[in-house]
C-alpha positions as CSV (number, residue, x, y, z in Angstrom):
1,X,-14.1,-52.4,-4.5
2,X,-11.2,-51.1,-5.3
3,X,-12.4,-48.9,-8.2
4,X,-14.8,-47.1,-5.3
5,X,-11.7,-46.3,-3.0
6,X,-9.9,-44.4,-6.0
7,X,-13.6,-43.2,-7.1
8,X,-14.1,-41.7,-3.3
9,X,-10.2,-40.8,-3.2
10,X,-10.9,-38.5,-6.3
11,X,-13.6,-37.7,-4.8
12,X,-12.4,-36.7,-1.4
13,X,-9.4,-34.2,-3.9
14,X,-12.2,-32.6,-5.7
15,X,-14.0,-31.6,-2.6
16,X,-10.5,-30.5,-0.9
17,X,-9.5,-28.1,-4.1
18,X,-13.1,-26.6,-4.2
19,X,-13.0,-26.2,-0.2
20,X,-9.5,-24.5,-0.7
21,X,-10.8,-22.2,-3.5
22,X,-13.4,-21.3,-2.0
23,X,-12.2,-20.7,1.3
24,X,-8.3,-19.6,1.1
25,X,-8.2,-17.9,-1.9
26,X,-10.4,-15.1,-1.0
27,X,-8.5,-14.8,2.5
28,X,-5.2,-14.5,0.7
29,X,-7.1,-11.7,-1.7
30,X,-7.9,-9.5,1.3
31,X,-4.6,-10.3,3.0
32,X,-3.2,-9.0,-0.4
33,X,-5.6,-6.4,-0.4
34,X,-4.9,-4.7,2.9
35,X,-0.9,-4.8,1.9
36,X,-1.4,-3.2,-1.1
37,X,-3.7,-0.8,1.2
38,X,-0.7,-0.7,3.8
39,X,1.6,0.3,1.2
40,X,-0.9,3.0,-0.6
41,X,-1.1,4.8,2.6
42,X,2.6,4.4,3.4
43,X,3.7,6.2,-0.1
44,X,0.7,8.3,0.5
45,X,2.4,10.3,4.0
46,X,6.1,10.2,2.5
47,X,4.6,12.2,-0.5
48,X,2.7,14.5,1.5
49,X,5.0,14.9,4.1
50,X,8.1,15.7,1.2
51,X,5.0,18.4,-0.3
52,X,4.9,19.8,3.2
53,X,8.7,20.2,3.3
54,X,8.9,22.2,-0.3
55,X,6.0,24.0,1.5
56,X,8.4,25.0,4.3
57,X,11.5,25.2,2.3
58,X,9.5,27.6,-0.2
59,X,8.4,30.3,2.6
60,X,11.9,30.0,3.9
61,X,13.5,31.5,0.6
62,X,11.1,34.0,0.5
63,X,11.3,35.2,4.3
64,X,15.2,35.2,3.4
65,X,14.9,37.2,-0.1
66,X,12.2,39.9,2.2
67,X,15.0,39.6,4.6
68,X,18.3,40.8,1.8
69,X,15.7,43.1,-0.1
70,X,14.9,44.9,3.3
71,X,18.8,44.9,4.2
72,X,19.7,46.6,0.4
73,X,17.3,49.2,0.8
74,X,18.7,49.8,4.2
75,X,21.9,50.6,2.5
């Protein structure tokens, strides 16, 4: 009898580990997923947004070299 209660015990820790892999470790693949996701589209907007700023800082320098060009010929 008591070989059955360790036999069903095992048993019982198979069926628990199987349950668990089949259950919680493809939740805590999309939970890592949709971080990694998170984080994509977070590095994503800071590297447009600094594009967007050369962008701006680009037209800038040339309005203000149109600008001293227009103010030599003036001369």
């Amino acid at each position: 009898m008591k070989d059955a209660k360790d036999v069903l015990r095992i048993g019982g820790m198979l069926l628990l580990g199987v349950f668990v892999f089949v259950v919680a470790v493809p939740f805590v693949l999309t939970l890592l997923f949709n971080a990694i996701g998170v984080t994509v589209t977070i590095v994503s907007f800071l590297i447009s947004l600094a594009v967007l700023l050369i962008k701006v800082a680009v037209v800038l320098a040339i309005g203000y070299l149109v600008l001293v060009g227009i103010r030599a010929l003036l001369r």
